[in-house]
BAKOL-115430 format. One record per residue (C-alpha): residue number from 1; y, z, x; residue in three letters. Coordinates in nm, 4 decimals. Layout:
<nodes>
[NUM; [Y; Z; X]; ALA];
...
</nodes>
This chain:
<nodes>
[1; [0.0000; 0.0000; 0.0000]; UNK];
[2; [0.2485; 0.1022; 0.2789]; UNK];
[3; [0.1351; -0.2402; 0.4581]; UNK];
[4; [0.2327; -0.4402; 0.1327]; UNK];
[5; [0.5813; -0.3312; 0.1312]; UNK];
[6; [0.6814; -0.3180; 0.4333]; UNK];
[7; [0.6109; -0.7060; 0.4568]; UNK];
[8; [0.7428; -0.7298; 0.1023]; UNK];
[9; [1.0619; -0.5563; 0.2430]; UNK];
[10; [1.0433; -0.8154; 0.5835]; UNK];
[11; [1.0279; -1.1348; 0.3618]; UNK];
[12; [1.3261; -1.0252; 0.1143]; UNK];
[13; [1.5449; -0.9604; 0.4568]; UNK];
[14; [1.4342; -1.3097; 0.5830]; UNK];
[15; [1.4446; -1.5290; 0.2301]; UNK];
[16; [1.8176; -1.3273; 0.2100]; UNK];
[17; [1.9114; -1.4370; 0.5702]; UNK];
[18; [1.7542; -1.7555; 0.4869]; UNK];
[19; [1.9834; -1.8442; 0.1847]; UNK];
[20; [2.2829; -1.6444; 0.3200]; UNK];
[21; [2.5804; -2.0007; 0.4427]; UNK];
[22; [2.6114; -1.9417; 0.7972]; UNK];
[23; [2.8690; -1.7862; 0.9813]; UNK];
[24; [3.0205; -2.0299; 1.1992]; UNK];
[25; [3.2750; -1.9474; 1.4484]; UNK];
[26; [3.4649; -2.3015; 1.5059]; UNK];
[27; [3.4225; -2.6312; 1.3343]; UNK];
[28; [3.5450; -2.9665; 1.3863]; UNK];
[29; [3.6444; -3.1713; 1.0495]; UNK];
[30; [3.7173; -3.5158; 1.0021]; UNK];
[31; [3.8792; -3.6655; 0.7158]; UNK];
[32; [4.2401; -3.8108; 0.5465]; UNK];
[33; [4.5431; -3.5505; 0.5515]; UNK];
[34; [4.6378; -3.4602; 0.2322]; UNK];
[35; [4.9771; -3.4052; 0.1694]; UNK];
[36; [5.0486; -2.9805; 0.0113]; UNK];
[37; [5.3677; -2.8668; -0.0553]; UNK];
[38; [5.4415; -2.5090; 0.1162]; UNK];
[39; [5.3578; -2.2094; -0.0855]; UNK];
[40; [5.6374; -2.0238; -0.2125]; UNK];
[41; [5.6373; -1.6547; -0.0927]; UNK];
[42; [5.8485; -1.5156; -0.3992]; UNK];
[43; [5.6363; -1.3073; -0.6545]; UNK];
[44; [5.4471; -1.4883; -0.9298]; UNK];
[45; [5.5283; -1.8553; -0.8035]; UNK];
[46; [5.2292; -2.0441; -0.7230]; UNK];
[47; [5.1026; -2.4497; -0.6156]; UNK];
[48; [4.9161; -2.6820; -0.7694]; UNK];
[49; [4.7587; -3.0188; -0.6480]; UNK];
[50; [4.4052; -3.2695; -0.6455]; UNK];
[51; [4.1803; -3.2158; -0.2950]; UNK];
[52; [3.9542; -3.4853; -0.2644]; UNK];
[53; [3.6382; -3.4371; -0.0903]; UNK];
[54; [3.6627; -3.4791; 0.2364]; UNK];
[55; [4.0060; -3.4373; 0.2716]; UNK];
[56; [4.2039; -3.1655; 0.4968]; UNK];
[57; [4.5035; -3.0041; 0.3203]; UNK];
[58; [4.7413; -2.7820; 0.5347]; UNK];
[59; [4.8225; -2.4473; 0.3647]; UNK];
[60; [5.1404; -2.3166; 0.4923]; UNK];
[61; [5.4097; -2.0888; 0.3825]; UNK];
[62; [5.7492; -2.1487; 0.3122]; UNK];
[63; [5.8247; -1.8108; 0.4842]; UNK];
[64; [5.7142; -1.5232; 0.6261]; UNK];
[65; [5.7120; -1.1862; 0.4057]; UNK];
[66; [5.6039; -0.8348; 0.4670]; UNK];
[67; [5.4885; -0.7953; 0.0833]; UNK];
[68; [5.1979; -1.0250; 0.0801]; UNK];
[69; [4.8885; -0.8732; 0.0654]; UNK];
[70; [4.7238; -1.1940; 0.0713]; UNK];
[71; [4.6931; -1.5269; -0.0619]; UNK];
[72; [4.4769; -1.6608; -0.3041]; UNK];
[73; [4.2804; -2.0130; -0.3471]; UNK];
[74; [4.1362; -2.1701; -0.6707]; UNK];
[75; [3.9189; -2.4314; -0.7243]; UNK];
[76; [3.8546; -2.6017; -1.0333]; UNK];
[77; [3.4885; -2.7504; -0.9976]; UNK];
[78; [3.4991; -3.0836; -1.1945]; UNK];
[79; [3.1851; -3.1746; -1.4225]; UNK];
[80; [3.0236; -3.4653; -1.1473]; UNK];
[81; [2.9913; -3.2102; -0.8517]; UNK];
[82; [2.8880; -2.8935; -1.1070]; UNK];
[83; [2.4987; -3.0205; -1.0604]; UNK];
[84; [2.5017; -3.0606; -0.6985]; UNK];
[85; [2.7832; -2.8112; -0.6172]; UNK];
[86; [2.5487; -2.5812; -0.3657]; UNK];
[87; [2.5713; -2.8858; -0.1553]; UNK];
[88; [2.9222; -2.8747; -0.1035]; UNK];
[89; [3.1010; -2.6388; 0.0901]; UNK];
[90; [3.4692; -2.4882; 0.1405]; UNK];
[91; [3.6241; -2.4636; 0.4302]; UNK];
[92; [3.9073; -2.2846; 0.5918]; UNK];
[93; [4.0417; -2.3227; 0.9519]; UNK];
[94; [4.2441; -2.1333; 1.1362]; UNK];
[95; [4.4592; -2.2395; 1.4968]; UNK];
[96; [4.3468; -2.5616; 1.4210]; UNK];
[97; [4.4124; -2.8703; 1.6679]; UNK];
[98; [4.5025; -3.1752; 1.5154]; UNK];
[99; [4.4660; -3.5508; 1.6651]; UNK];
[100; [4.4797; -3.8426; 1.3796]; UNK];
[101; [4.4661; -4.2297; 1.3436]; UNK];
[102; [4.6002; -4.4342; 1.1145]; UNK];
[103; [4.3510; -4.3362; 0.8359]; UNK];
[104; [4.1664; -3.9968; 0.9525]; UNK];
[105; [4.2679; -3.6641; 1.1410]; UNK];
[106; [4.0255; -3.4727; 1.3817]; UNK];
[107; [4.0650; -3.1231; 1.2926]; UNK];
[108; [3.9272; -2.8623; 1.5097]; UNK];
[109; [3.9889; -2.4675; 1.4925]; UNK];
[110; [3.7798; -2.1023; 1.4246]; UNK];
[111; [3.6437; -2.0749; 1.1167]; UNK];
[112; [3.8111; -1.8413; 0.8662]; UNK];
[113; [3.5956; -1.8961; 0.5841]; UNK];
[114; [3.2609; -2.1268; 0.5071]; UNK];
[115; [3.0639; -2.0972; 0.1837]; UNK];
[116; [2.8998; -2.3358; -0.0701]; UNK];
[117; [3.0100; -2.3806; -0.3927]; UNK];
[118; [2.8553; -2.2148; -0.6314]; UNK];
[119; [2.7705; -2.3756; -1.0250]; UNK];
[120; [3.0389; -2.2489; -1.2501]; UNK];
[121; [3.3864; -2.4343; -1.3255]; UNK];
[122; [3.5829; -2.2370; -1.0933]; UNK];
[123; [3.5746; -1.9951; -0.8074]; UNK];
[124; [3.8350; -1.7716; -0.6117]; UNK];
[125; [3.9246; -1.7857; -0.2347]; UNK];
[126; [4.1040; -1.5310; -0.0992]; UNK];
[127; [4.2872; -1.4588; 0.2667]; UNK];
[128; [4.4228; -1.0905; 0.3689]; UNK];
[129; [4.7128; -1.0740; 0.5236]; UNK];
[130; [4.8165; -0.7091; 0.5133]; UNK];
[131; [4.6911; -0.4361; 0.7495]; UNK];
[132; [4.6497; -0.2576; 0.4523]; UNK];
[133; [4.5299; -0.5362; 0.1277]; UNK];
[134; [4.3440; -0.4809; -0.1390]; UNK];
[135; [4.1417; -0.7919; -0.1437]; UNK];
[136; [3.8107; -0.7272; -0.2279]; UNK];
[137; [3.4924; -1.0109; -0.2473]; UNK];
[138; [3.3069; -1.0262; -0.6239]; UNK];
[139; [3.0770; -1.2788; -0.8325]; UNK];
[140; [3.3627; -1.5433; -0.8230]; UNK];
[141; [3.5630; -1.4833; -0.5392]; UNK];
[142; [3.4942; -1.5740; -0.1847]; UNK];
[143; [3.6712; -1.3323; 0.0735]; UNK];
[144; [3.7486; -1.4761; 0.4405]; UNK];
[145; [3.6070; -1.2715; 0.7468]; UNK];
[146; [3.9366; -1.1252; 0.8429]; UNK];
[147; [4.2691; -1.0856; 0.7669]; UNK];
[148; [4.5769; -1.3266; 0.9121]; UNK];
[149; [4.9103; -1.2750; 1.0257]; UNK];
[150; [5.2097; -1.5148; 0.9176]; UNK];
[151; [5.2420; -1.6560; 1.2561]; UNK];
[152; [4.8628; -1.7988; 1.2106]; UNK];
[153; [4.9600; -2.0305; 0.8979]; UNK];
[154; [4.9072; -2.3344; 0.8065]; UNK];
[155; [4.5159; -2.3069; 0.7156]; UNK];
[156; [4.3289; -2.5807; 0.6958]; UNK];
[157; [4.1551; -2.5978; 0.3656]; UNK];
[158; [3.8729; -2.8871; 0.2965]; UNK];
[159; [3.5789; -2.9462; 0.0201]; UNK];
[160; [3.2657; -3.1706; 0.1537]; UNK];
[161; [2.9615; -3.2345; 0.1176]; UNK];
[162; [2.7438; -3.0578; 0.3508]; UNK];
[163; [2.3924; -3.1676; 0.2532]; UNK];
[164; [2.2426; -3.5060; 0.1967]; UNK];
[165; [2.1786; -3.6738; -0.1258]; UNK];
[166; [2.4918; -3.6400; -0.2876]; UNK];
[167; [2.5664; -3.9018; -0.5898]; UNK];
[168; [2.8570; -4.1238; -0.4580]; UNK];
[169; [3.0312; -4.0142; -0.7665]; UNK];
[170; [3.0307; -3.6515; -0.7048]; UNK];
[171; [3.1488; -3.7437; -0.3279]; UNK];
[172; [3.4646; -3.9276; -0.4549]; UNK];
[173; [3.5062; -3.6521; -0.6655]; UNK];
[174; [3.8874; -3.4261; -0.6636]; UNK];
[175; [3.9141; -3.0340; -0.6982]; UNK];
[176; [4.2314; -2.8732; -0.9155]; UNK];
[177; [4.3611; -2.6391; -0.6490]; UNK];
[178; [4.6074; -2.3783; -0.7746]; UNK];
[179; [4.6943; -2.1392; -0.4764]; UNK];
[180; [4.9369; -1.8668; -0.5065]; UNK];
[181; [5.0801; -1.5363; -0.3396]; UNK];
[182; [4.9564; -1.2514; -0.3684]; UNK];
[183; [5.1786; -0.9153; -0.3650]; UNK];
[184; [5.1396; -0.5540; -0.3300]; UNK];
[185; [5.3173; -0.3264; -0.5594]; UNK];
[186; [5.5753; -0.2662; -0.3617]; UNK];
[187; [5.9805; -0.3885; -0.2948]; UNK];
[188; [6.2241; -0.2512; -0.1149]; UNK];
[189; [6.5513; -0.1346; -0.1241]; UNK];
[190; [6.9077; -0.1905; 0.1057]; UNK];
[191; [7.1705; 0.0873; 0.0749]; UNK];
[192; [7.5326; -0.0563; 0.0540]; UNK];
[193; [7.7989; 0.1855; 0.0745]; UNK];
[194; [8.1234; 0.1129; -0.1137]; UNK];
[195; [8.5122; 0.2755; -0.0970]; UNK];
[196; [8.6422; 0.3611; -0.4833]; UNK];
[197; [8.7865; 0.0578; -0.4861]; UNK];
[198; [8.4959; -0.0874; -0.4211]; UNK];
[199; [8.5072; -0.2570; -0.0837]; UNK];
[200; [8.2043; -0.2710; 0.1230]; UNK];
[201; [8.2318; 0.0249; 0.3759]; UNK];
[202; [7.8753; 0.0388; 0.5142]; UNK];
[203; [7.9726; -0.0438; 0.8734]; UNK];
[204; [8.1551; 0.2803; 0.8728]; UNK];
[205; [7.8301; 0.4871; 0.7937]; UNK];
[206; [7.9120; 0.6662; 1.1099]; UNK];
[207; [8.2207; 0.7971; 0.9931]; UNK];
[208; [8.0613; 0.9607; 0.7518]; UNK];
[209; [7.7015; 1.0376; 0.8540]; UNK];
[210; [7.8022; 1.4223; 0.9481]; UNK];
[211; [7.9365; 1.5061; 0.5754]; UNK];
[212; [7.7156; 1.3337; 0.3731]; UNK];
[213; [7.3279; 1.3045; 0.2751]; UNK];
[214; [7.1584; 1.0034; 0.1625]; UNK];
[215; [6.8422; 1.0207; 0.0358]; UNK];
[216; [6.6086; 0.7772; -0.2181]; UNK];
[217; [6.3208; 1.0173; -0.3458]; UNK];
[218; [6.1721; 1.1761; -0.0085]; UNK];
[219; [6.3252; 0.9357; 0.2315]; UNK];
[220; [6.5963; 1.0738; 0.4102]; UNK];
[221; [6.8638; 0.7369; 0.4519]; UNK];
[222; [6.9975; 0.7385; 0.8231]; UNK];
[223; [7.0785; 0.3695; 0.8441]; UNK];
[224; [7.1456; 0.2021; 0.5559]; UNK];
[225; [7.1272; -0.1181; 0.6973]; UNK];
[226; [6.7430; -0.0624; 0.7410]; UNK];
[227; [6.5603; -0.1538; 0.4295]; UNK];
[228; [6.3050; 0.0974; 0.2718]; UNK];
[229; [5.9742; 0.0045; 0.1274]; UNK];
[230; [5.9410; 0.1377; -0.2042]; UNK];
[231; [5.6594; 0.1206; -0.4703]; UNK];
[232; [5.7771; -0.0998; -0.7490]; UNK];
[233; [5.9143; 0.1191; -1.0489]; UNK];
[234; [6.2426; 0.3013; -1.1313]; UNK];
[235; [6.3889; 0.5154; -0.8003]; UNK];
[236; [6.7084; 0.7694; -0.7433]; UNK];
[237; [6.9775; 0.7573; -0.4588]; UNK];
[238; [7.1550; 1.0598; -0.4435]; UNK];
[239; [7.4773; 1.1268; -0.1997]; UNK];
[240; [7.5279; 1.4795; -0.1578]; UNK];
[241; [7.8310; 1.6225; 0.0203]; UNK];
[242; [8.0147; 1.9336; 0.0762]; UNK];
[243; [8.3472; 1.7139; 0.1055]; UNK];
[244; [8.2490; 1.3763; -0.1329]; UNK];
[245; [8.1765; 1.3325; -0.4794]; UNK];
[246; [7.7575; 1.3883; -0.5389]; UNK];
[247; [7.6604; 1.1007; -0.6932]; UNK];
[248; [7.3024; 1.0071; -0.8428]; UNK];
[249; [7.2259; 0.6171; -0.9226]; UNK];
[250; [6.8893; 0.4902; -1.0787]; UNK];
[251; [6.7565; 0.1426; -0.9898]; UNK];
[252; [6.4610; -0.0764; -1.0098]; UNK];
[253; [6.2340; -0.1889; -0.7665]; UNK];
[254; [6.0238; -0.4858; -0.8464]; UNK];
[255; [5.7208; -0.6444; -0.6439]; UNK];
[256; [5.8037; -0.8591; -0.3505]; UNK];
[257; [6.1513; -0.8250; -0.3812]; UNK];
[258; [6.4772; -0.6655; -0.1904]; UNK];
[259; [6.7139; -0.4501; -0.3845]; UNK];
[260; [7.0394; -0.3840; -0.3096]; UNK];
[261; [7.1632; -0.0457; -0.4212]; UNK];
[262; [7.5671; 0.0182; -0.4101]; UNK];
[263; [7.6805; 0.3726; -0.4159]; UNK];
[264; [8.0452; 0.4967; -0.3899]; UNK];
[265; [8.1819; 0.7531; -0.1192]; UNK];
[266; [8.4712; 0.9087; -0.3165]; UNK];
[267; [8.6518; 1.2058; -0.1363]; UNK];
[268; [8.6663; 1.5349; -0.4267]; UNK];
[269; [8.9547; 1.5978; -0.5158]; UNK];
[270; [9.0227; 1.9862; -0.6215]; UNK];
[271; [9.2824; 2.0962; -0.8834]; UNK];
[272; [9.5987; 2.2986; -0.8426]; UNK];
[273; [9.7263; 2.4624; -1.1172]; UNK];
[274; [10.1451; 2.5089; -1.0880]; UNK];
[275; [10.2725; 2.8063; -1.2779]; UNK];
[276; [10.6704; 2.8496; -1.2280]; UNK];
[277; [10.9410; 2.9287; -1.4918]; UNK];
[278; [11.1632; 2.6083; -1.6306]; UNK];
[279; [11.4110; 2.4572; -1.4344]; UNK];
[280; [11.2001; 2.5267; -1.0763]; UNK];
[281; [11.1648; 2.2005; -0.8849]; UNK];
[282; [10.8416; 2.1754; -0.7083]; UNK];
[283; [10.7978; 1.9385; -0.4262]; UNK];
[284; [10.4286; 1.8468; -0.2548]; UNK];
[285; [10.4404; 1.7652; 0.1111]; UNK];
[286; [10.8098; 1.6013; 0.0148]; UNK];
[287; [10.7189; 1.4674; -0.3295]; UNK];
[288; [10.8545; 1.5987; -0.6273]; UNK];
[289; [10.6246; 1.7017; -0.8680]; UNK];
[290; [10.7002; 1.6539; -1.2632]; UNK];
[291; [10.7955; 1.9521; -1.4415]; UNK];
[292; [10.5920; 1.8493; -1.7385]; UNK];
[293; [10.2895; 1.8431; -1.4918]; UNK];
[294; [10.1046; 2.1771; -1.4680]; UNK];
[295; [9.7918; 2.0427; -1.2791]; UNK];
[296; [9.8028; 1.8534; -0.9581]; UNK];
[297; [9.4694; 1.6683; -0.8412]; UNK];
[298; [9.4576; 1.6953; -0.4512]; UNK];
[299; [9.2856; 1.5515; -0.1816]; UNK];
[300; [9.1062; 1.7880; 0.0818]; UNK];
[301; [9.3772; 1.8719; 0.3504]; UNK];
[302; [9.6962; 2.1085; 0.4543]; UNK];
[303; [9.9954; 2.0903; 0.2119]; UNK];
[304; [10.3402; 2.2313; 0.2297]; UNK];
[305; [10.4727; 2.3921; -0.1083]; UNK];
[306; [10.8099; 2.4112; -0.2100]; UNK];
[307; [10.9803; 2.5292; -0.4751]; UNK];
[308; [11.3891; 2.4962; -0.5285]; UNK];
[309; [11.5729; 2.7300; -0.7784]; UNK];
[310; [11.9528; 2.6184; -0.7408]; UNK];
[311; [12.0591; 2.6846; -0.4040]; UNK];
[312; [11.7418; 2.8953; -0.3257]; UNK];
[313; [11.3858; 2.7455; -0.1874]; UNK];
[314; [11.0885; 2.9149; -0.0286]; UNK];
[315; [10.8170; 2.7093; 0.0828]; UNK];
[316; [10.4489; 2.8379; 0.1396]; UNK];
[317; [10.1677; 2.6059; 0.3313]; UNK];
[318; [9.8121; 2.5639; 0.1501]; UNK];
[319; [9.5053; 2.4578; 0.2418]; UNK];
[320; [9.3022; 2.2503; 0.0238]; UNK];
[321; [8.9223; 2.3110; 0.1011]; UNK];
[322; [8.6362; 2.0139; -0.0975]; UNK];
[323; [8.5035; 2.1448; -0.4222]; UNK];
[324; [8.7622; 2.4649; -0.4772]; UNK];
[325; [9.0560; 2.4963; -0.6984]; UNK];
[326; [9.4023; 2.6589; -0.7112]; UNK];
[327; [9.6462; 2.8301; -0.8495]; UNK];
[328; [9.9847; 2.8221; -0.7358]; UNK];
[329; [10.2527; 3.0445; -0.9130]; UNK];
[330; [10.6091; 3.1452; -0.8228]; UNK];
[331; [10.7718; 3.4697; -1.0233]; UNK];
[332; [11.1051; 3.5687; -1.0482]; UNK];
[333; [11.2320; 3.9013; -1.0780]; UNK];
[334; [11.5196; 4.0997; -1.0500]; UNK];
[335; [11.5758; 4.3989; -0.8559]; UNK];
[336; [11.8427; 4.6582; -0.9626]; UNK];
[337; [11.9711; 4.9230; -0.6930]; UNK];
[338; [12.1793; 5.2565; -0.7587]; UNK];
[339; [12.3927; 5.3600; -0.5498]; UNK];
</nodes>
């Protein structure tokens, strides 16, 4: 009994290695060029075109991005190859080297990704790109060896026969491709820093760095022109400052895109409350102050008081500190002697 399985358990490993496409580490294709436009690498935007068998279509991006987690290849398998569609396989190169004719190209490079096609009306390619994807193989979805980098684009894609046999029809057959990006759930986000009036001011971060306190959940902001990776979802800046106005704004973040998040630096003010009888003239640092107006709003700062009662005036300095308010007051009162 023990004998029986264990060559029971020897045959399934061989029939399994047996079956298994192999792995090959370069190739060398020949065939026409066919002509792909660049993949866009902005969320949710995606190519379509016909591959013929045999031909060689260059996948390449339009630009580099740090969101992709991947990219992701289907092919439509048309009715005449369905029947014979284990004896065509998909390729992928990678650093390939390219010398053409006038009709065909010589394509050589490593092999990314080989496998036959299996017998259904579609099936999924897929290439990681991130340190970090998601990408995962399944029943309909092929998954190359390893991941790429940006640098190593364009891939080589090409669907061929790789067994005798084949009807001529199902050779001169063409594949739907659809390829498209795909992202991780994740943006990012570029701090601008704006003046009340609402000129751009982030160049002076460093004039400001000691008093204030960026901060976008638990990232602490000490550049703001460095962007910050976010999840995608709703987030909080907050500016907190012993001297400025704390602030709070919400934004979005959505996937595969850079937000850019304005928030305003506005010095607090602090109020001074004037209490003096009628007919006092009060002057601020020179400036007259309206009699009807009983509360000043001031700036952070030293100040020089002065109040003028006919020929009399008596002046008093005051310090404005962030966040604290005043009140000034002048009394008059008379004082009676006896001899």
């Amino acid at each position: 009994m023990m004998r029986w399985m264990t060559a029971s358990a020897v045959l399934a490993f061989v029939l399994l290695h047996v079956t298994a496409p192999a792995v090959r580490a370069g190739e060398t294709l020949r065939g026409p060029m066919a002509r792909i436009p660049k993949l866009p690498t902005e969320s949710d935007q995606s190519i379509e075109f016909d591959l013929k068998a045999g031909e060689i279509g260059p996948v390449e991006l339009e630009r580099g991005s740090r969101f992709l987690d991947g990219v992701e290849i289907e092919i439509r398998i048309p009715d005449s190859v369905r029947s014979y569609a284990d004896s065509f396989g998909v390729y992928i190169l990678l650093g390939a080297r390219i010398s053409a004719d006038r009709n065909h190209a010589r394509v050589s490079g490593e092999t990314l990704l080989f496998e036959t096609l299996p017998r259904t009306r579609r099936v999924f390619v897929q290439v990681p790109i991130h340190p970090d994807h998601r990408l995962r193989a399944s029943a309909d979805t092929f998954l190359a060896r390893r991941r790429v980098d940006g640098g190593d684009f364009p891939l080589m894609l090409s669907i061929r026969p790789v067994m005798k046999g084949v009807p001529s029809a199902a050779r001169a057959a063409s594949f739907a491709v659809k390829i498209r990006t795909l992202f991780r759930e994740e943006g990012a986000a570029r701090v601008r820093l704006r003046d009340p009036a609402g000129n751009d001011i982030t160049e002076r971060f460093d004039d400001y760095v000691e008093e204030i306190t960026l901060t976008i959940g638990d990232h602490a902001i000490e550049d703001p022109q460095q962007e910050i990776v976010l999840p995608t979802g709703l987030h909080q800046i907050r500016l907190q400052s012993e001297r400025y106005v704390d602030r709070t704004e919400t934004f979005g973040v959505e996937r595969g895109t850079t937000q850019t998040v304005g928030i305003t630096v506005e010095e607090e003010t602090s109020t001074v409350s004037i209490d003096a009888p009628l007919g006092v003239e009060m002057f601020v640092n020179g400036e007259r102050v309206d009699p009807l107006d009983r509360e000043l709003e001031l700036a952070p700062g030293d100040y020089t008081v002065l109040f003028r009662f006919g020929e009399y005036t008596i002046s008093r300095s005051l310090k404005i500190e962030p966040k604290r308010d005043y009140k000034v007051s002048l009394s008059l009162d008379i004082l009676i002697e006896e001899d």
